[in-house]
TORFI-24360 format. One record per residue (C-alpha): residue in three letters; x, y, z. Coordinates in steps of 0.5 Angstrom, whole numbers, plus 500, padded with zeros to 3 digits. Each point is the difference from the previous one (the first is absolute). Example, Ala and Ser with C-alpha at 12.3 -4.5 7.8 and 13.67 -1.06 7.14 Angstrom:
Ala525491516;Ser502507498;
END
This chain:
Unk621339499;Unk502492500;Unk505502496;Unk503505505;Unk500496506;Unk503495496;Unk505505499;Unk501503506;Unk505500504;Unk498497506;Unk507497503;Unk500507502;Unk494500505;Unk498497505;Unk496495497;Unk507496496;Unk500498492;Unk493496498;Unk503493500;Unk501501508;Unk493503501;Unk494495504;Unk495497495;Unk495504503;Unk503507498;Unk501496494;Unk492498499;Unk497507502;Unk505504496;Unk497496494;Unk494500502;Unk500508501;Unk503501493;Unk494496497;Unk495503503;Unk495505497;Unk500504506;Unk504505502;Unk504497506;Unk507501505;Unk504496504;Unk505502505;Unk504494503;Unk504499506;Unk502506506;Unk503503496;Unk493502495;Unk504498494;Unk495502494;Unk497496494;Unk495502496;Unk496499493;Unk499504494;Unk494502502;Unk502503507;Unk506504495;Unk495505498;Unk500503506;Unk507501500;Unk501502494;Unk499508501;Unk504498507;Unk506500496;Unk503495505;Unk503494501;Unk497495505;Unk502493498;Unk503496504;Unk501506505;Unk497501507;Unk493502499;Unk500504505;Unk506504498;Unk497501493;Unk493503504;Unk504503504;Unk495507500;Unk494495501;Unk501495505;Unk496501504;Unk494498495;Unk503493500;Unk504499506;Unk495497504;Unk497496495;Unk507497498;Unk501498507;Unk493498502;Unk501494493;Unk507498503;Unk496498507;Unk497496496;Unk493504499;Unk496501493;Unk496505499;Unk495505494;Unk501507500;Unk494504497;Unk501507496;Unk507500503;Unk503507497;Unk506501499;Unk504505495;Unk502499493;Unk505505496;Unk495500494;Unk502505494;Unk505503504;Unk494502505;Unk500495507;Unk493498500;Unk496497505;Unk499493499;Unk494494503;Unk503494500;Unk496493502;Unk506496503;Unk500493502;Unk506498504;Unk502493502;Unk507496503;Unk504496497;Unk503493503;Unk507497498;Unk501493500;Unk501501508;Unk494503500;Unk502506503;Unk497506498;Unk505503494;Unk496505497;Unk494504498;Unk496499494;Unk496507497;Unk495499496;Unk497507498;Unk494503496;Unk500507498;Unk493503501;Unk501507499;Unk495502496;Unk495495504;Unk502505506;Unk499506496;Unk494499498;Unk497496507;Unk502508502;Unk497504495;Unk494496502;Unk501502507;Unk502506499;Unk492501494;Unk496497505;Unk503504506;Unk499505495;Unk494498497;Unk497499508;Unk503506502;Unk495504494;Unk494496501;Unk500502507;Unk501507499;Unk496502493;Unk492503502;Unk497494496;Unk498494505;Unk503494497;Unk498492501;Unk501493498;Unk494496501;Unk498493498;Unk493499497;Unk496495504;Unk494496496;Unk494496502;Unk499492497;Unk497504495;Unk506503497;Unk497507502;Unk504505504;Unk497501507;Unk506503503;Unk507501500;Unk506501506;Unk505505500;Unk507498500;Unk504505500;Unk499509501;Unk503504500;Unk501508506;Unk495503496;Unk494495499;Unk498501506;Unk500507500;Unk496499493;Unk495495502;Unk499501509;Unk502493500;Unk505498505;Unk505494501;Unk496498493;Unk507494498;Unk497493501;Unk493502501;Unk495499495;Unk495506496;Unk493497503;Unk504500507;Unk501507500;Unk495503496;Unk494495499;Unk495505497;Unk505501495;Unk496501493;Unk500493495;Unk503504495;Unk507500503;Unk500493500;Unk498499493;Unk505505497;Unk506496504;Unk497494498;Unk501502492;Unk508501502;Unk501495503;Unk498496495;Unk501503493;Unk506503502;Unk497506496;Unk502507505;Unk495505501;Unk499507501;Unk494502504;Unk497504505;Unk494498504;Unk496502506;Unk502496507;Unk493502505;Unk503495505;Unk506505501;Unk497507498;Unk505500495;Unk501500492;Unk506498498;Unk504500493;Unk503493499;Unk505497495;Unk500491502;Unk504495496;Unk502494500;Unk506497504;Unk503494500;Unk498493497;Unk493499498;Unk498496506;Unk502504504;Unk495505499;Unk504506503;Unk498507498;Unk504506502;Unk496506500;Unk502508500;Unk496505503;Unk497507502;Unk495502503;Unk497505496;Unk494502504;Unk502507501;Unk501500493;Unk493498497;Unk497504506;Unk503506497;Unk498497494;Unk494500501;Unk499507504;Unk504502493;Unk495497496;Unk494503505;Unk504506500;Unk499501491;Unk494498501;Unk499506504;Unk503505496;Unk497498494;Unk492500503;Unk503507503;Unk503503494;Unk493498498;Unk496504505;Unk504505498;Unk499500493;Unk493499501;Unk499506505;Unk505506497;Unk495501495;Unk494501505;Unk498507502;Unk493497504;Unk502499508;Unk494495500;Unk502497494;Unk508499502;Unk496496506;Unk496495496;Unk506499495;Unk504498506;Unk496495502;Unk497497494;Unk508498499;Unk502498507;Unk494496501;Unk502496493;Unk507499501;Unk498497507;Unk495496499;Unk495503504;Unk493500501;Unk499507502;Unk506506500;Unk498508502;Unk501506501;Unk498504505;Unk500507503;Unk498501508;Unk497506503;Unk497501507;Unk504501507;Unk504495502;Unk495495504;Unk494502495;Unk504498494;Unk496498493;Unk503497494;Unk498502493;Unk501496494;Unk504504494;Unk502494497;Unk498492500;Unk502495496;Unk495493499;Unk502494498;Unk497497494;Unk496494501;Unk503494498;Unk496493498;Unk500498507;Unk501506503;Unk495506499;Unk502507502;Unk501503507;Unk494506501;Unk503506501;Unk503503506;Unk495505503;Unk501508497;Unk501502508;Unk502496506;Unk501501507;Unk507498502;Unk497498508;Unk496494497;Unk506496496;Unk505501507;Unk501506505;Unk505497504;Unk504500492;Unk500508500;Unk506500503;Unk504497496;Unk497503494;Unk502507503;Unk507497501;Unk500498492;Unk502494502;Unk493497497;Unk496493500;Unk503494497;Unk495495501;Unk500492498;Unk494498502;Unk494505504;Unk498494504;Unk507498504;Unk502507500;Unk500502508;Unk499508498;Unk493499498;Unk495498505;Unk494496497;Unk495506499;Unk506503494;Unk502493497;Unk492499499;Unk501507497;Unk505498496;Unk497494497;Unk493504499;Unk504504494;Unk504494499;Unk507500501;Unk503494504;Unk508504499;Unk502507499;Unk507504499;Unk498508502;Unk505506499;Unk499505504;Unk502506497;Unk501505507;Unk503508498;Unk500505505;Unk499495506;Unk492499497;Unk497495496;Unk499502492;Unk499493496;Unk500493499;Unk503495496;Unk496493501;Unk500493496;Unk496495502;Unk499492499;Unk494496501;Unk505495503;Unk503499505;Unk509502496;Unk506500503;Unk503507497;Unk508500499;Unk504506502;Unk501502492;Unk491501501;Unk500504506;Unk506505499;Unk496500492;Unk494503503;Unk504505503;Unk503502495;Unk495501495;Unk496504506;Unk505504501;Unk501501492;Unk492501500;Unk499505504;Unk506502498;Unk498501492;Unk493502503;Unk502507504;Unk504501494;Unk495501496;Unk496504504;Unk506505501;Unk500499492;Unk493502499;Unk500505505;Unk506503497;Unk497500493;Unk494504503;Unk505506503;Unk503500494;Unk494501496;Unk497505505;Unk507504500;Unk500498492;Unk494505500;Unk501504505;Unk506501497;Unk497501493;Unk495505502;Unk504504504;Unk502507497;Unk508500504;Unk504495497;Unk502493504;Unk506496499;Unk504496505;Unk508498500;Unk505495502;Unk504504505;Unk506495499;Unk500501493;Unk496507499;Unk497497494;Unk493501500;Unk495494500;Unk493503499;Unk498507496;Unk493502500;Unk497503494;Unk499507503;Unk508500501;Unk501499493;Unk496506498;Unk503504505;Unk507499498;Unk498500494;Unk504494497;Unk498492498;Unk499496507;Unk507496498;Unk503506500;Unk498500508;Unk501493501;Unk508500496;Unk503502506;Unk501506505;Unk505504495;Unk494501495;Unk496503505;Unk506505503;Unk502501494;Unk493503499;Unk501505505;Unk503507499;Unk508501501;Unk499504507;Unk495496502;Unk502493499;Unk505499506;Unk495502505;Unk495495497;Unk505494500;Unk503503508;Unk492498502;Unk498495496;Unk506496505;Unk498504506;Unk493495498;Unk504494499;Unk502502507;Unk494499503;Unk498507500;Unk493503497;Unk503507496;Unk495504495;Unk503504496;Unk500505493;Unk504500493;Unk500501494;Unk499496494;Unk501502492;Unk494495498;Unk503497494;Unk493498496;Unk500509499;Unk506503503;Unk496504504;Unk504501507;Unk495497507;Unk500500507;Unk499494503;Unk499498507;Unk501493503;Unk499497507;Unk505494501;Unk499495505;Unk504494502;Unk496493500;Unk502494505;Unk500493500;Unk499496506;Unk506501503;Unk500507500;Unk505501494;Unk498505494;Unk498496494;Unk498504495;Unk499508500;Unk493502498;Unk498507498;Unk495505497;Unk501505495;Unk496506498;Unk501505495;Unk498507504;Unk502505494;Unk494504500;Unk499500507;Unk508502501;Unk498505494;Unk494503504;Unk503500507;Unk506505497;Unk494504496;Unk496501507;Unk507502503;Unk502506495;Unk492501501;Unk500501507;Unk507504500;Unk496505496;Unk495500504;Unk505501507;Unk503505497;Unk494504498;Unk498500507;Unk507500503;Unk505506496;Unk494504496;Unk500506505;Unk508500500;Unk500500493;Unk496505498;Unk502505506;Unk507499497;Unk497502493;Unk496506504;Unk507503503;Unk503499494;Unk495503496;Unk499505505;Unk507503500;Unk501501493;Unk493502499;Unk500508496;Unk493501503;Unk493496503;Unk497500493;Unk507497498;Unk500495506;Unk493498499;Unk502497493;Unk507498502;Unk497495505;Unk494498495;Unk504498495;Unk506497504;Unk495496503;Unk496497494;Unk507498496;Unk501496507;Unk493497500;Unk501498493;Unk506496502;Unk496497504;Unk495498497;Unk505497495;Unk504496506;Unk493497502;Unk498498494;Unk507497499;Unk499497506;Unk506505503;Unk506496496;Unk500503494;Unk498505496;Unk501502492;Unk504507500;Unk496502494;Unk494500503;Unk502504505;Unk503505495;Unk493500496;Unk497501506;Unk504506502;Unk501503493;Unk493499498;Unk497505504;Unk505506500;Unk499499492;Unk496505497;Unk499494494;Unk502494498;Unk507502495;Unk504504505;Unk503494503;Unk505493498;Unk500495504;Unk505495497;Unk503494505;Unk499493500;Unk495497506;Unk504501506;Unk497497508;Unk503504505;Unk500499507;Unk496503505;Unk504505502;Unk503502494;Unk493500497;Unk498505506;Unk507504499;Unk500501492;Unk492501500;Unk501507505;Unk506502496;Unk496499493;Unk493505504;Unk505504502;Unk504501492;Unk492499497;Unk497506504;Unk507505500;Unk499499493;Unk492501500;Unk501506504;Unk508503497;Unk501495495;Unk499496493;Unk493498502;Unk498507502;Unk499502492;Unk496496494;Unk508500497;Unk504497505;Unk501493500;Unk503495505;Unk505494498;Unk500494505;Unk504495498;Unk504493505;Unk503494499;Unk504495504;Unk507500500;Unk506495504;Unk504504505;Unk503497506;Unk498493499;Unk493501499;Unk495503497;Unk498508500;Unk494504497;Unk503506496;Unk494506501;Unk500507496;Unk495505499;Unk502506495;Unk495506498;Unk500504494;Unk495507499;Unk500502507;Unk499508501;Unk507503502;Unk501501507;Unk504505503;Unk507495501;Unk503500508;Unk506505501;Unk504500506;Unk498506503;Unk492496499;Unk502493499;Unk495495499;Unk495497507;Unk501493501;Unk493498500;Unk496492503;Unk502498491;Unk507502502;Unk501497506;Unk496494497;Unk505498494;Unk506502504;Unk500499506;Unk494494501;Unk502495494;Unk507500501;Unk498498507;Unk496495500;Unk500497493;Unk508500501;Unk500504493;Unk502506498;Unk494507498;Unk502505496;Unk495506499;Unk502506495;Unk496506497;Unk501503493;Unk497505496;Unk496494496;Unk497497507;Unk503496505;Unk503494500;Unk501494505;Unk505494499;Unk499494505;Unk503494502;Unk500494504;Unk500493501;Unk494496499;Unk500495507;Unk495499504;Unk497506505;Unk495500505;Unk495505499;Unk500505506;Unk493498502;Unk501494501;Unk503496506;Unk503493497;Unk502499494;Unk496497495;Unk500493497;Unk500498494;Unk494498497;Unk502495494;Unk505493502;Unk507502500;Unk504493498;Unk507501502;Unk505499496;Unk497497495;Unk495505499;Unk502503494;Unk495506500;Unk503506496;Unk506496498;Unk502500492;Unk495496495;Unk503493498;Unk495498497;Unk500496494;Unk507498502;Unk503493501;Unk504500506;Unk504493502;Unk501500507;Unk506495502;Unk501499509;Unk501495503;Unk497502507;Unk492499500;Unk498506504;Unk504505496;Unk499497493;Unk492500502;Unk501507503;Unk503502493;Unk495496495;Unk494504504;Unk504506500;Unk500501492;Unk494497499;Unk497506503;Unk503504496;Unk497496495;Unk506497497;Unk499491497;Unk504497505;Unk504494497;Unk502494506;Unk503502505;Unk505495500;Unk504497506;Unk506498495;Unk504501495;Unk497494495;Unk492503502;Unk502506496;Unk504497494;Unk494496499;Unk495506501;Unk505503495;Unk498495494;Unk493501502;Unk500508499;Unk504507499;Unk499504507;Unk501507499;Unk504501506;Unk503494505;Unk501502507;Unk505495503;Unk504497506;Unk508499499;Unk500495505;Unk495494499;Unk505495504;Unk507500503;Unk503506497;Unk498506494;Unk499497494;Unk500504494;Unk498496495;Unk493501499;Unk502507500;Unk504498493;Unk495497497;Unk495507501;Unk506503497;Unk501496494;Unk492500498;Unk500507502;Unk495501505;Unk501505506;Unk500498506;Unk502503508;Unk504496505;Unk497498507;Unk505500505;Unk502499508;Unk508501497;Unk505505499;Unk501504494;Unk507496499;Unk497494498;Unk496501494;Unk504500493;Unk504506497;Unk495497493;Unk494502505;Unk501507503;Unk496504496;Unk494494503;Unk496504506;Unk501496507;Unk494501505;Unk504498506;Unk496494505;Unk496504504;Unk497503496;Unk493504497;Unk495497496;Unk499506497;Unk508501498;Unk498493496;Unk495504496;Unk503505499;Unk506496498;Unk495496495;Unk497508498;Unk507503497;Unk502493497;Unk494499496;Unk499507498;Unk507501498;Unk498493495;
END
């Protein structure tokens, strides 16, 4: 810069060319250049500016020109930042300007600088004033940093007052012994106060504030202060109730002895703490009342446990249980349960409190805070004012000084008590109390429930036998799920099957039950599970000897103790025989009705009969007599057959035998026919009136003449027919009818022509040939009520439905597989062969089940459902094929469905009749 202002040309400014310039701008121009410090001058009115090299740095980036010009020319745009201060050294004034800011182009960014500034005047030889000296030292980063630090500890104020932790900085005080006896606080922040209680604590000392204040905190800050070691720590401060969680460290030079200390006030915390722990404790001791008391049955037992270890736990003297009988006002305590402390070296046992007490001696004005169940919490008999002195003097005679009582009130009356005693006097926490009541409740609690246990266990055992003994069979159902939860031995005999049967769910009973009836039981059962009582008769086929049964029930609903049905209760009991007998009774006492009712009618038709057609007395004596007996015979067979059947060749003995003259002029030949009553009293007429007209006219009335009786059964009109022909030979001959003297239509004739067809619904045909006479008859075999009778007889064997297959083809030694997915029909199907004796294999419910019978054995037969899933599957039908097993289709499809390969396959279609599945098995294993 020397060289530039040597250089400069100055005769162009105000201040002329060097050699003309005063020896004072000379002086402070070289010692401006000289100097180390950045430094300006502005000389004359015009502000002509110099400067040395250092004041050129901050010009640098300005890119200007400011030698010899006018300063105020070239800091045109900041003037005013210097203005007043150049005009004030012209004036003669100096001065120092502190963290003066100004802005500065800086890496082509204008920044904002802090400059020390030092102004002065400068004189001429005149001493005039003719410049201004600047001497400037930049403390930018000085400012920045004096800010930032500002701006920290504002901050850092701002964060101490606002955090929840108290903060404080504290100078420790020591006696002349060098000890820490106490220490002033010189600084806290918002959250002290909140923390400690203390108010306006900055200034003042700790002994001040808190005198009572523990030694310990004294110590501790002491250590701080003078080792310089921080430290962690929580620590109880009684004086302020309080108990803090402290981090202190030392601040400062040693001798100051300065400690800042954060803090929370963790009271709440350690309260908590403490009530967890409490809390534990007292699960884990009642997790252990628990363990110790589940698996006691004994009510007094249960009592005696749980004070054994409430006392142990609590380290009482005495704990007892106890139950209260007696009015109110009349109250007398008897102990189940006591614990006694053990006797210790210096301690001997407490004696036992008395078996039965009194409650008035120990307190009567206390009886109503037990009946409240708020109890007694006593510490200290003798200072409590709930007792007088006669009861504190009662109390000591058994030797408690305090006492925790539970009362344990149920329906507004007194039952029991938990009590634990202390020979001395004891503050009892609140954990204690609510222990004791807790445990008392959990007691009587364990202690019912073990009495309801033992009275149930003996209503089982008495139900058990009862059950066992009984003749009908006992079972009891969940009504939700109507599985069974109890069978008794007797109805598994009844039913005829294995308990599990009974209990594996209500199907497998169901599926006991004949076709026709099983609705109707499942229809009642619900009825039951509705809350009615429904009793009730069905038949079962008992699988234990396929014997058909009749079986009567009596359901009944059982509640709980809201009132909703819980499970369903019955009675089952087998009435075969006494069904059996009553139908027996029934045809009797019919018999007999129609005895007393219809005898006269009948016989005075006969008599009329007779009687029209009778040649003389003698003839209608013998007519009627015979006529007669052949209809006392006929009933002498319908009693004896219980009026339902009877055998026709023992009606065509009977009648035949008689007019015979000996036993080798008949045949009988027939198979063993039952007809009905009706058709038994019909055709025993009609065979009279054949066996006396041969008697008299006929093959009977000579040694030589024979009679051939012979009948069979036959199919017609869908059902079963009785085929009759009798046929004469040897008879004498008779004079033939002509039409001038055609044959009289006699009571024979009439008979089989006219009666048979009419009431039989068949057809009679009676002729007479130089050999005898011949008669053909037939008629279907259906029921028919004998004209004595005034109702129809019932059967008097069981009739099982559907799957009673009674006179149904023989299967037996045929194996048949039987594949159907619905339970009812497949178990209907498996019963209805084996009542035809067949084996049975499966049944099966799918597709694989039967595949897997197949490698197990060969069937015979295979009766089996196209559908076992979504849709008509033939492809075990295939398999069937292949093996070459004959098999018949079950189906609820159309004839459309099944393949063209399977058209010869007979299809039963769903509905259908057990017995077509027999019939069906029947022409398949015949024609194998």
């Amino acid at each position: 810069m020397a060289g530039r202002i040597r250089s400069f040309d100055w005769a162009s400014t105000p201040l002329g060319p060097i050699a003309r310039w005063p020896q004072s701008l000379k002086t402070i121009v070289d010692l401006m250049l000289g100097s180390p410090s950045m430094m300006s001058l502005v000389w004359g009115p015009e502000a002509i500016h110099l400067y040395n090299d250092r004041f050129t740095d901050l010009l640098r980036e300005h890119r200007i020109l400011a030698l010899g010009r006018s300063a105020y020319e070239t800091f045109a745009q900041s003037r005013d930042v210097f203005e007043a201060d150049t005009a004030a050294g012209m004036a003669g004034r100096s001065a120092r300007l502190v963290a003066q800011r100004y802005p500065v182009l800086r890496q082509g960014r204008l920044e904002e600088a802090w400059f020390d500034v030092d102004y002065a005047p400068i004189r001429d030889e005149a001493g005039t004033v003719a410049g201004v000296l600047w001497t400037l030292k930049e403390t930018t980063a000085q400012n920045l940093a004096e800010q930032a630090l500002r701006t920290s500890e504002e901050k850092y104020r701002t964060l101490f007052d606002s955090i929840d932790e108290g903060f404080c900085l504290i100078e420790v005080l020591f006696d002349d012994a060098g000890n820490p006896n106490d220490y002033a606080f010189l600084e806290t922040n918002a959250a002290f106060e909140r923390q400690t209680g203390l108010a306006g604590a900055t200034g003042k000392r700790m002994r001040e504030l808190a005198p009572d204040l523990e030694r310990h905190w004294f110590e501790i800050y002491g250590r701080i202060a003078m080792s310089g070691e921080p430290q962690r720590f929580e620590q109880p401060a009684e004086a302020l109730g309080r108990w803090y969680d402290v981090y202190a460290f030392r601040i400062g030079d040693p001798e100051q002895r300065r400690v800042a200390i954060l803090f929370n006030d963790v009271a709440k915390r350690k309260q908590t703490e403490r009530e967890l722990r409490e809390s534990e404790e007292r699960q884990a001791f009642l997790l252990a009342l628990s363990d110790a008391l589940r698996p006691l049955a004994d009510a007094s037992e249960i009592q005696a446990t749980a004070a054994r270890l409430l006392g142990v736990h609590l380290g009482v003297d005495r704990a007892m249980y106890g139950e209260v009988t007696g009015e109110p006002g009349a109250e007398t305590g008897v102990i189940r349960g006591q614990f006694i402390r053990p006797a210790a070296p210096d301690r001997p046992s407490p004696a036992p409190f008395p078996d039965r007490f009194t409650y008035e001696t120990f307190g009567a004005d206390v009886m109503a805070r037990r009946y409240g169940g708020e109890g007694l919490v006593v510490a200290d008999v003798n200072a409590d004012p709930g007792f007088d002195a006669s009861e504190r003097a009662a109390w000591a005679r058994v030797g408690v000084q305090a006492a925790i009582v539970a009362p344990l009130v149920k329906g507004d009356r007194l039952v029991a008590e938990l009590g634990v005693h202390s020979e001395r006097p004891r503050i009892w926490s609140s954990a204690e109390v609510s222990l004791v009541r807790e445990v008392g409740e959990r007691t009587w609690a364990a202690a019912e429930r073990a009495r309801a246990e033992a009275a149930l266990r003996e209503s089982e055992e008495r139900f058990r036998q009862f059950a066992h003994a009984a003749a009908e069979g006992a079972w009891i159902r969940d009504a939700e799920t109507l599985d069974m939860e109890y069978v008794s031995p007797a109805a598994s005999r009844i039913y005829g099957v294995e308990p599990q049967t009974l209990l594996d769910g209500v199907q497998h009973w169901a599926g006991l039950i004949v076709p026709e009836d099983r609705g109707v039981a499942l229809a009642h059962l619900e009825d039951a599970r509705g809350g009615e009582v429904v009793a009730y008769e069905f038949r079962i086929q008992r699988p234990s000897d396929g014997a058909f049964r009749w079986i009567r029930s009596i359901d009944f609903p059982l509640f709980d103790s809201r009132g909703r049905v819980q499970r369903i209760g019955g009675l089952a009991e087998d009435f075969t025989e006494a069904k059996l007998a009553a139908e027996h009774s029934a045809v009797l006492l019919a018999e007999l009705q129609h005895r007393v009712r219809n005898i006269m009618a009948l016989l005075r038709s006969i008599t009329s009969r007779t009687g029209e057609r009778a040649e003389s007395v003698a003839d209608y004596r013998d007519l009627m007599m015979g006529r007669l007996l052949a209809f006392a015979r006929v009933q002498a067979l319908l009693t004896r057959t219980a009026n339902v059947s009877v055998g026709i060749r023992s009606i065509v003995h009977d009648e035949v035998s008689v007019q015979a003259q000996h036993e080798g002029q008949y045949i009988l030949d027939g198979p063993d026919v039952t007809l009905s009553p009706k058709a038994a009293e019909v055709l025993t007429l009609a065979i009279h009136e054949l066996a006396t007209n041969a008697a008299k006219y006929g093959a009977l009335s000579v040694p030589t003449g024979r009679i051939a009786v012979r009948w069979s059964i036959f199919e017609k009109r869908g059902g079963p027919w009785l085929g009759f022909d009798w046929t004469e030979e040897g008879a004498p001959a008779r004079s033939q009818p002509t039409p001038s003297t055609p044959r009289r239509r006699g009571f024979g004739s009439e008979l089989i022509e006219g009666r048979i067809p009419y009431e039989l619904r068949g057809r009679g045909q009676l002729t007479i040939e130089p050999g005898g006479a011949g008669c053909h008859l037939e008629f279907p075999l259906q029921g028919g009520a004998s004209i004595l009778e005034t109702s129809a007889p019932q059967r008097a064997t069981v009739f099982g439905g559907a799957i009673d297959m009674t006179g149904e083809p023989d299967l037996t030694g045929r194996r048949v597989l039987v594949v159907e997915d619905d339970y009812y029909l497949a178990t209907d199907t498996a019963r209805a062969l084996r009542g035809a004796g067949a084996e049975v294999l499966g049944p099966c419910a799918t597709e694989a089940d039967a595949r897997a019978e197949l490698e197990e054995a060969h069937p015979d037969a295979v009766v089996v459902d196209i559908n076992l899933g979504p849709g008509p599957s033939f492809k075990l039908a295939e398999t069937l094929k292949d093996h070459g097993i004959p098999f018949v289709f079950t189906t609820g499809y159309d004839a459309e469905v099944i393949p063209v390969e399977f058209e010869g396959v007979e299809r039963l279609e769903k509905p259908l009749q057990l017995r077509q599945i027999i019939g069906a098995v029947a022409k398949l294993t015949a024609a194998a």
